[in-house]
C-alpha angles and dihedrals in degrees: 000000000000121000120214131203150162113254089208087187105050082019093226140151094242115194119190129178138181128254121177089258091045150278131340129194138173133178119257106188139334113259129245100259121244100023122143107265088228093062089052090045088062088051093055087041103058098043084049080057099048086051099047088056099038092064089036080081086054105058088037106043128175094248096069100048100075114214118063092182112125122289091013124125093250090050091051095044085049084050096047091050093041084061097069084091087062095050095091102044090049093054094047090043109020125179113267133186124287129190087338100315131097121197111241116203113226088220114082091211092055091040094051092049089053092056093044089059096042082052096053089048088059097061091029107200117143101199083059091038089052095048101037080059097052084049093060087044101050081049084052087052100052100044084055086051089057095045087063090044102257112130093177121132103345097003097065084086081079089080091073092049134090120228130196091208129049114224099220097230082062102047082048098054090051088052090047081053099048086053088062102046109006084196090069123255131229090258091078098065094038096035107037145047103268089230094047083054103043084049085054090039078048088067094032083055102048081046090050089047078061120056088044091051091051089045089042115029102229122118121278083246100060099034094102087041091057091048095058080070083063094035144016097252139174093240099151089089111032085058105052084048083051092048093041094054085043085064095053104274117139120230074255101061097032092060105032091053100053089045092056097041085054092047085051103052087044082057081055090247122146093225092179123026091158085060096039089060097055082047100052083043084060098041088054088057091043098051088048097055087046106052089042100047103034096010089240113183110252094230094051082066106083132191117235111213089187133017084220136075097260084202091066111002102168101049083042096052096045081057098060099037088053089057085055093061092047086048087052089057097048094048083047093046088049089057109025114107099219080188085066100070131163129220081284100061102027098097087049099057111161086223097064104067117202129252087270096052085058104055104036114178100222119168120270087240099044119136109244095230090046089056088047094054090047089052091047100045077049102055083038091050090053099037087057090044092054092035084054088040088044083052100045093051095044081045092049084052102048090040094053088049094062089028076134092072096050088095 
């Protein structure tokens, strides 16, 4: 969302906002002199409000929420985002106190908007009020743009946001992206919705499973697993994805649905009791193990309701799909006979150094081990590099033959 604050010194309406390379801000209208600051706080405040939950339509949408039918949580997300058209005029007209009541909307966009208005009659001033409008709308504005997939401007504070639904042309630009460096790149955490990438990481992940499974001989499911024995990753995650796309799901589903289960549990919901029962079943064996066999306190063995931050579950979950990918390459380039190469690699062969290899220009006084080891971190540097560019292109392949399942 966009944060809003008094500049005292320069005595300005200050809004900032986050993009995945930092934060922007820009400033929005000079403030009356000699107000109390209280009274400008609350203006900053309320504006802070409307966009929180302005956006708040963004990262729950309707669409996820399943049933539109009256009184249900999708039909009051679709009447919360229905009321964007009423902003302004609540703004301009809000609701004010009569005969020692005051009318409170049940929905926290319109109410904010109410109070943001009531705010701006208290200083009255009509040059702030005009510009504080054209600011809620230009909010309006952005969280619509993102909607539509277009984090361009505004919108790019999408990108910090987690969202339970994918917007396609975002799912389609991480997985542009992906075609380019099927590592990941750093576009994907400062150009795209972190839950539209982690859907596209979903299917780089399953391609990657691959191609280790077919090199190593373990099963797609455990690939990651298998990796954490070569290096410390976070494989908790990328294998339940893996597990979850093995018993139909698509990298849709898979994401989306962890996403939304995290974003319910940080609005203190139980998403899942049914779940949380066969947990705590598990927990109760485990603590048990664990206090007979180490004499571990009780209170030192937690439950994780998710295996992502709840405070930020997509980026999160990208995260740990991208190391997946990475586990899946290390597992490929343990078991992967480089000898073994195929038309592509032939004229690349290890053994036939290059002209520069030959006729290194070592110093006269050079140790002869210390010119074997540079040799040798040399050879290592460029075997790596050919194992990582032999596995993006095997990945690029085997992600372009189930391209159906990407949405």
């Amino acid at each position: 969302m966009t944060r809003y604050s008094i500049d005292p010194h320069r005595n300005e309406l200050i809004a900032a906002w986050g993009t995945g390379e930092g934060e922007l801000a820009t400033r929005i209208a000079d403030l009356p002199v000699g107000r109390d600051t209280s009274t400008l706080l609350r203006l900053a405040r309320t504006l802070t409000q409307l966009s929180d939950a302005a956006w708040r339509t963004y990262t729950h949408p309707a669409s996820a929420a399943g049933s539109l039918e009256p009184n249900s949580e999708g039909w009051r997300r679709e009447q919360e985002r229905n009321a964007f058209g009423a902003v302004a005029e609540a703004v301009a007209a809000p609701n004010l106190p009569a005969g020692g009541m005051l009318a409170v909307s049940h929905s926290p966009l319109l109410e904010s908007a109410h109070r943001l208005g009531r705010a701006l009659r208290t200083l009255d001033e009509p040059e702030l009020a005009k510009a504080v409008l054209a600011e809620t709308v230009a909010e309006l504005t952005a969280v619509e743009g993102a909607e539509l997939g277009d984090l361009t401007g505004r919108a790019q504070q999408a990108v910090l946001l987690s969202r339970e639904d994918a917007s396609p042309v975002q799912v389609a630009a991480a997985d542009l992206l992906f075609e380019q460096d099927p590592f990941g790149s750093a576009a994907l955490f400062s150009d795209i919705d972190p839950t539209a990438a982690a859907v596209a990481a979903a299917h780089w992940l399953a391609a990657a499973a691959e191609v280790a499974a077919e090199a190593s001989g373990h099963e797609a499911t455990t690939v990651v697993l298998e990796a954490g024995t070569i290096e410390a990753l976070p494989h908790e995650t990328p294998t339940l994805v893996l597990e979850l796309l093995d018993a139909g799901h698509t990298p849709y589903d898979a994401v989306t649905g962890l996403v939304r289960h995290a974003l319910h549990i940080a609005d203190g919901l139980l998403p899942d009791p049914a779940g949380l029962r066969e947990q705590l079943e598990d927990l109760d064996e485990a603590l048990a193990a664990e206090i007979a066999d180490q004499g571990t306190d009780p209170e030192d063995i937690g439950l994780r309701l998710t295996p992502l931050d709840p405070k930020r579950p997509a980026r999160d979950l990208l995260e740990d799909l991208l190391s997946g990918i990475h586990g899946c390459w290390l597992l490929h380039d343990e078991h992967d006979d480089l000898d073994d190469l195929d038309e592509h690699d032939e004229h690349d062969d290890l053994d036939d150094l290059d002209e520069h290899d030959e006729h290194d220009d070592l110093d006269e006084g050079a140790a002869p081990d210390t010119a074997d080891e540079a040799r040798d971190d040399d050879r290592a540097e460029r075997q790596q590099t050919r194992s990582r560019e032999r596995f993006a292109r095997l990945l690029r392949e085997t992600a372009a033959r189930h391209r159906d399942r990407l949405m």
